[in-house]
Structure formats: structure tokens, C-alpha cells
MITI-864309 format. One record per residue: residue in three letters; x, y, z of N, C-alpha, C in turn. Coordinates in steps of 0.001 Angstrom, whole numbers, padded with zeros to 6 digits, always signed. Example, Ala and Ser with C-alpha at 12.3 -4.5 7.8 and 13.67 -1.06 7.14 Angstrom:
// residues 2
ala+013190-005690+007800+012300-004500+007800+013200-003300+007800;ser+012850-002250+007080+013670-001060+007140+012900+000030+007870;
This chain:
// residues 314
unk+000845-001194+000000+000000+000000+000000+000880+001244+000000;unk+000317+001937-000769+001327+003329-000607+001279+004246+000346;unk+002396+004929+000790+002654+005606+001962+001582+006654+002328;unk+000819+006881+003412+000027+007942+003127+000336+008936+004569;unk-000061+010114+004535+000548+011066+005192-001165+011464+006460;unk-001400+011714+007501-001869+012032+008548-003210+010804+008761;unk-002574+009290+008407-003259+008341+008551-003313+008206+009619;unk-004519+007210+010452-004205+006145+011831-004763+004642+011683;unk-003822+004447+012000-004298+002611+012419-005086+002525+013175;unk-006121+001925+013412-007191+001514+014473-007000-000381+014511;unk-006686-000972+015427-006570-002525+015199-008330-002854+016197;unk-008325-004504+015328-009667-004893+016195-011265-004309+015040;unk-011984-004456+015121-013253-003968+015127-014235-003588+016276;unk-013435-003637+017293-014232-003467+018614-014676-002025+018976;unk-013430-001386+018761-013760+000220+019166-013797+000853+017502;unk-014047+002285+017971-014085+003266+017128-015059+002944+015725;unk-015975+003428+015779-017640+003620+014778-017313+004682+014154;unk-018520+004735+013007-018554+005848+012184-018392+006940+012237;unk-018793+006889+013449-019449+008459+014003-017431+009204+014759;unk-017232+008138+015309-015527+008498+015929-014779+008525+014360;unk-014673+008305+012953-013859+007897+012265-014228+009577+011512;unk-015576+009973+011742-016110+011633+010806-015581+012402+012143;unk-015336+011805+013251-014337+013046+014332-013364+013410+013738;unk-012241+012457+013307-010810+012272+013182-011050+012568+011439;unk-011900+012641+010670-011965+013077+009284-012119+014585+009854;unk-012283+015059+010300-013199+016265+010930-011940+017116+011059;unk-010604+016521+012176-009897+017019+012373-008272+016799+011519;unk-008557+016211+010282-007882+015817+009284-007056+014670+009435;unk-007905+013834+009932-007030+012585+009802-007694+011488+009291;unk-007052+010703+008418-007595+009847+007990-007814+008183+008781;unk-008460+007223+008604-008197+006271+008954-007997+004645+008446;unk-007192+003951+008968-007072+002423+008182-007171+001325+009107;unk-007795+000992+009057-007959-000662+009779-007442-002130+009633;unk-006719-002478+010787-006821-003997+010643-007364-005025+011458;unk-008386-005032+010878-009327-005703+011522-008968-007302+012162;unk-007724-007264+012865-007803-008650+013847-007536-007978+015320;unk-008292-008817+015661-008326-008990+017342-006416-009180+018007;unk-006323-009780+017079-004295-010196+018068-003810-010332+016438;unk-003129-009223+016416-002338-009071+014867-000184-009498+015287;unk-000069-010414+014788+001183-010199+014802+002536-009061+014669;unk+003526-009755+014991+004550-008509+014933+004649-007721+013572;unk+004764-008994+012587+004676-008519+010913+003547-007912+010806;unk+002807-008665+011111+001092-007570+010555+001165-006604+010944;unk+001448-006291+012405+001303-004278+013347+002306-003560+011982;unk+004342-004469+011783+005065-003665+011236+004580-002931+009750;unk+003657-004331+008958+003178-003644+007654+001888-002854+007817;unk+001178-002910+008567+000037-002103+008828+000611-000554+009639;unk+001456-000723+010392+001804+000686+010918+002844+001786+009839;unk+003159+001153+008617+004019+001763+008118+003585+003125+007506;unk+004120+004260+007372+003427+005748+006903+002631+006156+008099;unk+002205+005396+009355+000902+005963+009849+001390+006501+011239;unk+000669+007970+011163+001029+008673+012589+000434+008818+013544;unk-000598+007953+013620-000899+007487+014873-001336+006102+015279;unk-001999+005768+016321-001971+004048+016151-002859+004285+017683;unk-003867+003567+016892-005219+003280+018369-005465+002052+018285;unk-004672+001333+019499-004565-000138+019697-005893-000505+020341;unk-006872-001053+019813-008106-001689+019921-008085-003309+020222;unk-007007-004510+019832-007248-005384+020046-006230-005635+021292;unk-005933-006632+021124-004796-007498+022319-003750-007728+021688;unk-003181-007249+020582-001895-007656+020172-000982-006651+020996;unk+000527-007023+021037+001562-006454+021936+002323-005070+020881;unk+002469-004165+021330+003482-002876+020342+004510-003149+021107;unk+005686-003808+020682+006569-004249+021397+007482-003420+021013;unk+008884-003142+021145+009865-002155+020663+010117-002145+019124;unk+010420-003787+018625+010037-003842+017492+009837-003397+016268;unk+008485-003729+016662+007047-003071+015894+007281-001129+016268;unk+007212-000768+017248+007380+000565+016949+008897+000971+016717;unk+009650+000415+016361+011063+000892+015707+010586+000823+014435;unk+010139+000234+013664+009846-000115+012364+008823+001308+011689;unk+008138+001565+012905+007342+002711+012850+007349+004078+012781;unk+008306+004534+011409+008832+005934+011315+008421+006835+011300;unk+006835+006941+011092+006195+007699+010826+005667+008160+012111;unk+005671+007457+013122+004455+007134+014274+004856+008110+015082;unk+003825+009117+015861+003943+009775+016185+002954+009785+017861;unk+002026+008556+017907+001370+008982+019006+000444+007468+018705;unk+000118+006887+020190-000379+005288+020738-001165+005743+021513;unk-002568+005144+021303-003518+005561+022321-003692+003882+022604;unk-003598+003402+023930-004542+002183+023833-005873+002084+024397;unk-007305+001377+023879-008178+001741+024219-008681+000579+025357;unk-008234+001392+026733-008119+000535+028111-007204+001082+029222;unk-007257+000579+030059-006181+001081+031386-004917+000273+031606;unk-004601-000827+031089-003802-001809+031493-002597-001476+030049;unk-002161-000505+029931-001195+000499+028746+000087-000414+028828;unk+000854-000958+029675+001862-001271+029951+002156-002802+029445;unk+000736-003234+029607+001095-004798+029463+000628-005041+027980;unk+000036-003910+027332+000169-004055+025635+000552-003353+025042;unk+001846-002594+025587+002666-001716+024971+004404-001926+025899;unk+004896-003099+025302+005786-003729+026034+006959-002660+025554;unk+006775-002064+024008+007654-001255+023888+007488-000092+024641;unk+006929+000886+025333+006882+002119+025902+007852+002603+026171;unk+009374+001843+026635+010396+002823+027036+011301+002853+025710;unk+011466+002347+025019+011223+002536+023476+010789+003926+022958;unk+009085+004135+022903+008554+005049+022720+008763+006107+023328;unk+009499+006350+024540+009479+007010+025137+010795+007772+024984;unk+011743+006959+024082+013084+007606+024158+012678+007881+022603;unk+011726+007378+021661+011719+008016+020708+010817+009371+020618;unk+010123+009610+021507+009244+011028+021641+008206+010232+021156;unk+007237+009313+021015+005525+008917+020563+005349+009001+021908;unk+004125+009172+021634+003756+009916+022874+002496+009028+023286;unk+001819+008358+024309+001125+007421+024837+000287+007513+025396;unk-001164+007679+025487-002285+007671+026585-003249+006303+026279;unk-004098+006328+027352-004882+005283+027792-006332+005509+027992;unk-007180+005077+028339-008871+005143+028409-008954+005188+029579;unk-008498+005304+031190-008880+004757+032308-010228+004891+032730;unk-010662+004104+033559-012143+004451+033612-013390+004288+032722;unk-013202+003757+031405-013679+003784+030254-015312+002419+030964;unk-014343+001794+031087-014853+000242+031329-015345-000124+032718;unk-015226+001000+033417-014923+000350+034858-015956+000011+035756;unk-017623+000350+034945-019008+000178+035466-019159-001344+034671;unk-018573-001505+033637-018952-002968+033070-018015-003696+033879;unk-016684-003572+033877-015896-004819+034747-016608-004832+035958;unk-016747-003686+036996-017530-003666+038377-018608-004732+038239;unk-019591-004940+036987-020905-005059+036711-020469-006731+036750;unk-019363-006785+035807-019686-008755+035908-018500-009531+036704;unk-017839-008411+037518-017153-008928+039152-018458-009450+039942;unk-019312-008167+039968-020850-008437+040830-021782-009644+040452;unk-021817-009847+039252-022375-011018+038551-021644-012453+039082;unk-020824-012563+038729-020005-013763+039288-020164-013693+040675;unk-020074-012921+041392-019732-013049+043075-021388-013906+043326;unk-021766-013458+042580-023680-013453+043106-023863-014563+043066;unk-023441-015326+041353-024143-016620+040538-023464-017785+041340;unk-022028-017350+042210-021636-018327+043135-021975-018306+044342;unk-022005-017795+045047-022871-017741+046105-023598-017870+046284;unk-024858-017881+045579-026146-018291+045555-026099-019599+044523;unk-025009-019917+044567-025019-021785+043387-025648-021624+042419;unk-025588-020737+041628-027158-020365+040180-026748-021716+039470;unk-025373-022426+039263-024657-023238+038212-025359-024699+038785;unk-025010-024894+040396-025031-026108+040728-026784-026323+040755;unk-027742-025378+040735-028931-025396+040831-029691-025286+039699;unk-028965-024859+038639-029314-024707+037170-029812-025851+036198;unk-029499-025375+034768-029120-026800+034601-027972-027208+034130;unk-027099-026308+034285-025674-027172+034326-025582-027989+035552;unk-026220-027759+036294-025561-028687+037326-026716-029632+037609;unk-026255-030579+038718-026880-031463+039476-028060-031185+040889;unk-028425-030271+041526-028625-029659+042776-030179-029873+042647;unk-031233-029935+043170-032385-029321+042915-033008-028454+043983;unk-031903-028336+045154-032474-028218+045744-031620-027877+047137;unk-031002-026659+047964-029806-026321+048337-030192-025009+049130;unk-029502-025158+050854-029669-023792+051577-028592-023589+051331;unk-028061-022083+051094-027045-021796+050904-026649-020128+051823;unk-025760-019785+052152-025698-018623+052594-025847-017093+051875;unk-026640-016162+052928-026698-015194+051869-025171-014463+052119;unk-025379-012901+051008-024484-012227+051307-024203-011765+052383;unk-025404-011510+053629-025390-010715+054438-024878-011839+055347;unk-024442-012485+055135-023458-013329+056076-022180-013788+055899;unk-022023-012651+055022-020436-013321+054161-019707-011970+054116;unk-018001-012105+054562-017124-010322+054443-016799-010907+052856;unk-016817-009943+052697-016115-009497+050845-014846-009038+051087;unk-013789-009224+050856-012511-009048+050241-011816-008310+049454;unk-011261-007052+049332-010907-006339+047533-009573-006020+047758;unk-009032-006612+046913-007407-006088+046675-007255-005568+045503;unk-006978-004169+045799-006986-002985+044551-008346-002219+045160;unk-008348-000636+045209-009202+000135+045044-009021+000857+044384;unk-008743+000888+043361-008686+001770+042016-010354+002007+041512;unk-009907+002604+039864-011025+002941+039499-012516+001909+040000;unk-011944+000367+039475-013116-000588+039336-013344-001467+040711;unk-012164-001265+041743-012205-001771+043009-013194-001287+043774;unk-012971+000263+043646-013820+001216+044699-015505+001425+044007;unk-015892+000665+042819-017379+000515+042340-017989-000588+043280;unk-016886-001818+042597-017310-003135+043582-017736-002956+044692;unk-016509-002483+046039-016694-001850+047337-018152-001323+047485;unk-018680-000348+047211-019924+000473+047024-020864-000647+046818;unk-021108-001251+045581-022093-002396+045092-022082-003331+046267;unk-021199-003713+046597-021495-004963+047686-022096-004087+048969;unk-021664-003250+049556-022061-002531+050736-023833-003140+050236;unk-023917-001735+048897-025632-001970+049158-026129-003160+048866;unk-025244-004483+048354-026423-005456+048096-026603-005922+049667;unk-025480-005484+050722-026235-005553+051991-024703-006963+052313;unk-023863-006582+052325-022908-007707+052485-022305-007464+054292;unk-022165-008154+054799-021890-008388+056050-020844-007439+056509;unk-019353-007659+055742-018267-006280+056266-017582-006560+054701;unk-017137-005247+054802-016249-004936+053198-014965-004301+053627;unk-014237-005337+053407-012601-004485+053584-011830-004723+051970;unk-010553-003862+052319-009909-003911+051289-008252-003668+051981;unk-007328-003853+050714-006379-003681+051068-005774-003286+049637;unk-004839-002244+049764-004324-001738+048472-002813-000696+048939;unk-001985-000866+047868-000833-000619+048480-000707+000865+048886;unk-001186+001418+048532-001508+002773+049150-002835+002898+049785;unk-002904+003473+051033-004618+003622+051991-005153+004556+051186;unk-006320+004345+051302-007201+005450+050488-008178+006064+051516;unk-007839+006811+052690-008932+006773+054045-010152+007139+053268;unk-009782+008744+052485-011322+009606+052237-012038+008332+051502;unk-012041+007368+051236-013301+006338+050249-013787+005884+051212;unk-012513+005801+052600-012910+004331+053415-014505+004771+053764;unk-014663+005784+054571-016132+006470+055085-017088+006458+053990;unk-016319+007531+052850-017259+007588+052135-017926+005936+051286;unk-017750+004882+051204-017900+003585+050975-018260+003142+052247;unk-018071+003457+053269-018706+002621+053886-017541+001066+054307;unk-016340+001251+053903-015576-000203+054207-014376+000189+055064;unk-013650-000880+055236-012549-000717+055656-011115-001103+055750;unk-010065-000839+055794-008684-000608+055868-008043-002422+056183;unk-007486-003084+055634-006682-004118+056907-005816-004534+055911;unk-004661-005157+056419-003337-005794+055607-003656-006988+055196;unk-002859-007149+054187-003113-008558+053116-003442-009426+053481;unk-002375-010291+055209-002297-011472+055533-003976-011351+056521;unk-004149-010331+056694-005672-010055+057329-006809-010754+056752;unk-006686-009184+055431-007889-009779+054067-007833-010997+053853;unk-006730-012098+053557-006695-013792+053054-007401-014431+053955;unk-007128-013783+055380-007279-014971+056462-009059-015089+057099;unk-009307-013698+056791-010857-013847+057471-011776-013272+055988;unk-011934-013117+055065-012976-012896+054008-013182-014165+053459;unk-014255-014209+053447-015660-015052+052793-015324-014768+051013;unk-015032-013674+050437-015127-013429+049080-013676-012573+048943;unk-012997-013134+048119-011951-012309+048117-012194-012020+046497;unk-012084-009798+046347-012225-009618+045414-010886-009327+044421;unk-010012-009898+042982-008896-009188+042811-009388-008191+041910;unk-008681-007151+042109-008813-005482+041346-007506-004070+041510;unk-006382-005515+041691-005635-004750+041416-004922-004530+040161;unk-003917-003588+039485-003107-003595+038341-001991-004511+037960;unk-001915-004315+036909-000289-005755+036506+000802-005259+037098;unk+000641-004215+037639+002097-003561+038180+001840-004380+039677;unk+000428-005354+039979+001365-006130+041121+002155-007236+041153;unk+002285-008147+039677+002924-008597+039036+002475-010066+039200;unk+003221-010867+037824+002939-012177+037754+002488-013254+039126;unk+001664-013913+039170+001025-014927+040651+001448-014128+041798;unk+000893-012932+041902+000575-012113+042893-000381-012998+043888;unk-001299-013566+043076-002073-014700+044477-001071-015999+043995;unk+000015-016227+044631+000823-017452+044703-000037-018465+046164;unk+001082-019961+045368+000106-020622+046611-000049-020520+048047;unk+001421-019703+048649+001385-019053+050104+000032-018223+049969;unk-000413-017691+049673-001817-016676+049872-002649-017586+049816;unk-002682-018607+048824-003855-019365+048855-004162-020223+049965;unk-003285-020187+050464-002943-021325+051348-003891-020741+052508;unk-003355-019172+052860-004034-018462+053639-005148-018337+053552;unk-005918-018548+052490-007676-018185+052454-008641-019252+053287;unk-009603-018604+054266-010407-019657+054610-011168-020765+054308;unk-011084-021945+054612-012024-023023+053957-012994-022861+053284;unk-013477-023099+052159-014501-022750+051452-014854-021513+050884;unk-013654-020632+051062-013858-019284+050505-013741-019261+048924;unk-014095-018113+048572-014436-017985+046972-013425-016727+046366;unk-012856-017115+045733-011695-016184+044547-012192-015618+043666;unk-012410-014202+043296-013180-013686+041930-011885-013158+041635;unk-011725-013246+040332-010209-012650+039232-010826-011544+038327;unk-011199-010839+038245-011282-009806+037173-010275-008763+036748;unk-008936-009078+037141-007974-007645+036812-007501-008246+035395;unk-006088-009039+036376-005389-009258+034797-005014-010370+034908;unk-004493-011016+033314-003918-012457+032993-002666-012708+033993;unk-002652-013971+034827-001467-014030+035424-001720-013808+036790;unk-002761-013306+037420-002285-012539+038875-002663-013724+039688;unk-002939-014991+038841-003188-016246+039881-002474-016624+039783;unk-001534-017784+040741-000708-018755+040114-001812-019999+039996;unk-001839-020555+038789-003069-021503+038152-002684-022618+038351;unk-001656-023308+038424-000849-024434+039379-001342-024480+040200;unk-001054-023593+041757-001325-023682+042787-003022-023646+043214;unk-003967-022581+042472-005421-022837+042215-005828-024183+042120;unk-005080-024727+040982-005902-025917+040517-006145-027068+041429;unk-004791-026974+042671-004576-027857+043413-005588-027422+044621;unk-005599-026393+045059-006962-026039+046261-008057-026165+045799;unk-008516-026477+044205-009826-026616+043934-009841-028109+044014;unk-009105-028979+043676-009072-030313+042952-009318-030599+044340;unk-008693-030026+045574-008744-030924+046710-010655-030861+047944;unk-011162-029148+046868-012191-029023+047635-012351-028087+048298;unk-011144-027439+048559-011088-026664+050100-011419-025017+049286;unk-010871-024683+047892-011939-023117+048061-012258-023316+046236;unk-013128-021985+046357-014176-022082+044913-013355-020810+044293;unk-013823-020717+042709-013009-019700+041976-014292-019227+040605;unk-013485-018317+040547-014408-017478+038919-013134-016405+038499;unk-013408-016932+037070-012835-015386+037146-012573-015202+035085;unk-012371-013817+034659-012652-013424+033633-011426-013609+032357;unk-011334-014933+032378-009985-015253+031536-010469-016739+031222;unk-010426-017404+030183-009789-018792+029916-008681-019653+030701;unk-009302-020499+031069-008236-021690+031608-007831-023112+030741;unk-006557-023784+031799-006881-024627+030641-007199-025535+030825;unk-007664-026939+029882-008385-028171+029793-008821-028770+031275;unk-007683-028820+032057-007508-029661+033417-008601-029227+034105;unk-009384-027732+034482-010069-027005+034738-011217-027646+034643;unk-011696-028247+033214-012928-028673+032526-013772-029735+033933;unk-013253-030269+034139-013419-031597+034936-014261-031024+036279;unk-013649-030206+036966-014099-029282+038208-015828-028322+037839;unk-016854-029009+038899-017807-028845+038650-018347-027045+038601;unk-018977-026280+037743-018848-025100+037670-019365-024220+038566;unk-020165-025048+039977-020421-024550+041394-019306-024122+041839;unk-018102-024973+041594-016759-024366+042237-015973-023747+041302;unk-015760-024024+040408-015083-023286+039015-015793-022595+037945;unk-015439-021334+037461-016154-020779+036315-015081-019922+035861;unk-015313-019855+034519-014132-019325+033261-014872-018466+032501;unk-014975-017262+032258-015076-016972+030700-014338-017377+029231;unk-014996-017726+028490-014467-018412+027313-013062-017280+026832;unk-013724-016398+027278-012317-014760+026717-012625-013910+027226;unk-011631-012727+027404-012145-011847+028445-013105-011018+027977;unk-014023-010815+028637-015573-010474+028145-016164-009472+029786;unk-015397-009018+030573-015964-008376+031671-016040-006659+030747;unk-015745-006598+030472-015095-005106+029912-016269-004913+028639;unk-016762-005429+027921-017127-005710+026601-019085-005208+026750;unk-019246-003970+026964-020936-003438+026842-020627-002452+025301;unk-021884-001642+024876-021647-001114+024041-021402+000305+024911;unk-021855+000136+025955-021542+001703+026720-019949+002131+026452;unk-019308+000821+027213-018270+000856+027969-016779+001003+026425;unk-017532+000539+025737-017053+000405+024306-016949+001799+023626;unk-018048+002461+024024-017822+003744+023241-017505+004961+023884;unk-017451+004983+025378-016794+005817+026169-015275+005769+025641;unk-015053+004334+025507-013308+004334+025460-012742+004725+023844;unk-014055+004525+023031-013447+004842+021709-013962+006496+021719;unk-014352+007408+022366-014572+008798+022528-013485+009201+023493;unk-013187+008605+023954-011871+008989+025105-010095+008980+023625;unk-010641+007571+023411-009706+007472+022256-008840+008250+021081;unk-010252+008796+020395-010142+009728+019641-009876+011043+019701;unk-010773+011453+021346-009724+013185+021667-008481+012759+022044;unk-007744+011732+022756-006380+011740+022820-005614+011621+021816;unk-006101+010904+020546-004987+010762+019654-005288+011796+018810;unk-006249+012813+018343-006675+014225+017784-005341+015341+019118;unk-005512+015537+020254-004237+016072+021317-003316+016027+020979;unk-002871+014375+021045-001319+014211+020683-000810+014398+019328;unk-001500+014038+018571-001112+014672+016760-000961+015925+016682;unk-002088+016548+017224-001928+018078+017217-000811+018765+018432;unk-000578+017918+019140+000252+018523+020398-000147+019497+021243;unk-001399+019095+021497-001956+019803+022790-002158+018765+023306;unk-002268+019147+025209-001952+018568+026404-003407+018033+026297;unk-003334+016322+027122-004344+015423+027257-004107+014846+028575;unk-005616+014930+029412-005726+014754+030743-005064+012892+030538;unk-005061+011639+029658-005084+010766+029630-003794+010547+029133;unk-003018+011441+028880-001554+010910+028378-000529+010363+029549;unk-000115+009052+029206+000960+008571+030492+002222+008882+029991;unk+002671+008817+028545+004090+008748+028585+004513+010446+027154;
């Protein structure tokens, strides 16, 4: 394809509509698509070539790479909060001057929305009473007899927090590496250290960032959680160690959900105690979709033009 001058890449078909593509025509930029969900290194390098900006929509990685190859490139929006773990090149970008923002917040009433969903459909056994399962018939505990758990109060931590208070949950603590007092009141929860949260919550919620890094719940933590307690995962790929999971489920002693694919071994474990999304799908409304592709488009319209954007990280 021939070189063209104030193009952008948009990857995915997920974000950015008609209506975002006559913004960026609006403000003279054109646009080109490659429409896969996870585009390889070659595909980003021949699809990014000539183009000065780049609104990463799917799950493929901009690794150093791919934006060395990228002469033209002038500015990376990704459409999401988790910037770091699909933009492996950034310090790269960062010594080349492209300039980087993110969506935060975009999503964070839909992830909140099917953290709350899962916490519910297990606790109340919807699976084992359904007809996936076997049950017909089961007392089970409500919420209001169960503490909830949240590690991370960030954007989508501190929704959860709130939601559980009012569905009427027994006590809501959290723990996050920095205290956040002014939420604590205003939420309604409260303050306690890690080995705390593992040892006495009924529901442990995760919602923290990848910056707490690979099997952040390793099997020492798991080890720590009370008998029969329940694990919800909604942050990021990795923050379980899935080894050590598989072995506290296989044996009985706690239940899990959470918003990622597992693999095969998983299948076997009845879905009262185990549940998977086929792909990550917590994030995925049309709301939450087009907040982030309107967030999208004034940042990468900012950074082309080089005016200052409340959403730029690097």
C-alpha cells in the first residue's frame, strides 16, 4: 500500500464507529484498519508503516520492534487502562518522543458489573442449581453473612466496594498498596493488611493492576484463604498462580471465577466451584465500548496536534 501522510491505524473492530472515524476526518485525519483482534509482529510492522498514529483496539503487543519499524508514528492511544502490558515497547517510545495515553475508567461500570455477577451466581449456586448442574435443591448462605474481600481500590475496586455494601454484604474491607482513608467512610468499608484480608474474608475480590505482578495470588496466599472461601479474578492475565489454584480446587477446600480462559484440566471441576469466561468479556458493553473509543479519539486528535491530554501517560 502506498505511503500515506496524517493516517491512523485503528486494530480490532471493537472500538471506534462511524461516528468516531467523521471526528478524526473532521480534524484531518484519515483512517485504516486492521481488523484482527491479536495481529502479529509482521502484521502491526506492515500495517503501521506511513501511519502517525496508532489506536490499539485489540490485544496484540506494540513491542519495541514493531514501533522501531514505525517511522512515521507519532502517538499510541490504547483503548483501556492496562497500557503497559500491551505496549511492552513504551520505554522505546518514550526515548523516541511517541507519545502514549490510555482510556482509564472507560470500562470500569462494566468490569464492576460482571465482578458483581459472578460473586452473586456463586454464592447463591445459580450453576449447581441450574441446569448445568446437578442440585435441585440447596440452603445456601446469603451475602449478608459473608465479608467481601478487595485487593486494589482503584477505578473498578472502589465501584465493587460500594455495590457490595448496598447489596447488603456483612463487612467490606480492602487492602491496596496505598490507603485510600477519604473512600474508606465515604464507601462505607474498611482498611486491613493482606495477611488479614486472606485470612478472614468469605469473598476475596482481585482489582488490582499488573504492576502487582505475575502470581501475585501465589500458593502461600492461597494457602491463607479460609475453607470454602471464593476467589473472583477480574484484573489481569497471570495474577493467579493456576498451578497452585488448581490444586486447592481439585482438593475441595476453596471455589473460583474469574474473567480469563483456563486450561483443559479445569474442565473436569464442577462449575459450582469453578467458572471461566471463554475470553475476556468483563469489559465488553456497548456503553463501555464507546466511552473508550470517545476517550480514544480526543487523545490521539491532542497528541497529533500537540496539545496537552488529561489521559496521556508517557
Amino acid at each position: 500500500m502506498a505511503r500515506e501522510t496524517n493516517t491512523i491505524l485503528v486494530t480490532d473492530t471493537l472500538f471506534i464507529e462511524d461516528e468516531h472515524v467523521s471526528a478524526l476526518a473532521a480534524a484531518g485525519f484519515a483512517v485504516e484498519r486492521l481488523p484482527k483482534t491479536e495481529a502479529s509482529e509482521a502484521e502491526l510492522t506492515r500495517a503501521l508503516h506511513g501511519k502517525v498514529g496508532y489506536i490499539l483496539g485489540g490485544i496484540e503487543k506494540a513491542t519495541a520492534r514493531v514501533l522501531a519499524s514505525a517511522t512515521s508514528l507519532r502517538a499510541v492511544v490504547f483503548a483501556g487502562a492496562d497500557w503497559q502490558h500491551f505496549i511492552p515497547g513504551h520505554s522505546f517510545a518514550k526515548g523516541r518522543g511517541i507519545a502514549i495515553a490510555n482510556t482509564p475508567g472507560a470500562n470500569k461500570e462494566a468490569v464492576a458489573e460482571y465482578a458483581i455477577t459472578l460473586m452473586l451466581a456463586m454464592v447463591r449456586n445459580i450453576f449447581a442449581l441450574g441446569r448445568t448442574g446437578t442440585e435441585k435443591f440447596a440452603t445456601v448462605r446469603s451475602l449478608s453473612e459473608l465479608s467481601v474481600g478487595i485487593i486494589g481500590l482503584g477505578n473498578i475496586g472502589s465501584i465493587v466496594a460500594k455495590q457490595a455494601v448496598t447489596l447488603g454484604a456483612k463487612e467490606v474491607q480492602y487492602y491496596s498498596r496505598t490507603r485510600k482513608s477519604e473512600r474508606e467512610s465515604a464507601l462505607g468499608i474498611s482498611y486491613t493488611d493482606l495477611d488479614t484480608l486472606l485470612a478472614t474474608s468469605d469473598i476475596i475480590m482481585l482489582h488490582m493492576s499488573s504492576e502487582a505482578g505475575k502470581h501475585f495470588i501465589d500458593a502461600e496466599k492461597l494457602a491463607k484463604m479460609k475453607d470454602n472461601a471464593l476467589i473472583i479474578n477480574c484484573s489481569y492475565e497471570g495474577a493467579i498462580d493456576m498451578d497452585a489454584l488448581y490444586k486447592e480446587l481439585a482438593q475441595g477446600r476453596l471455589r473460583a471465577a474469574q474473567d480469563e480462559p483456563a486450561d483443559s484440566r479445569f474442565a473436569v471441576l464442577p462449575l459450582s466451584q469453578w467458572f471461566c469466561s471463554n475470553g475476556h468479556t468483563a469489559y465488553n458493553t456497548h456503553a463501555a465500548n464507546k466511552k473508550a473509543s470517545d476517550m480514544a479519539v480526543s487523545s490521539i486528535i491532542n497528541l497529533l496536534k500537540g496539545r496537552p491530554d488529561p489521559e496521556r501517560v508517557l
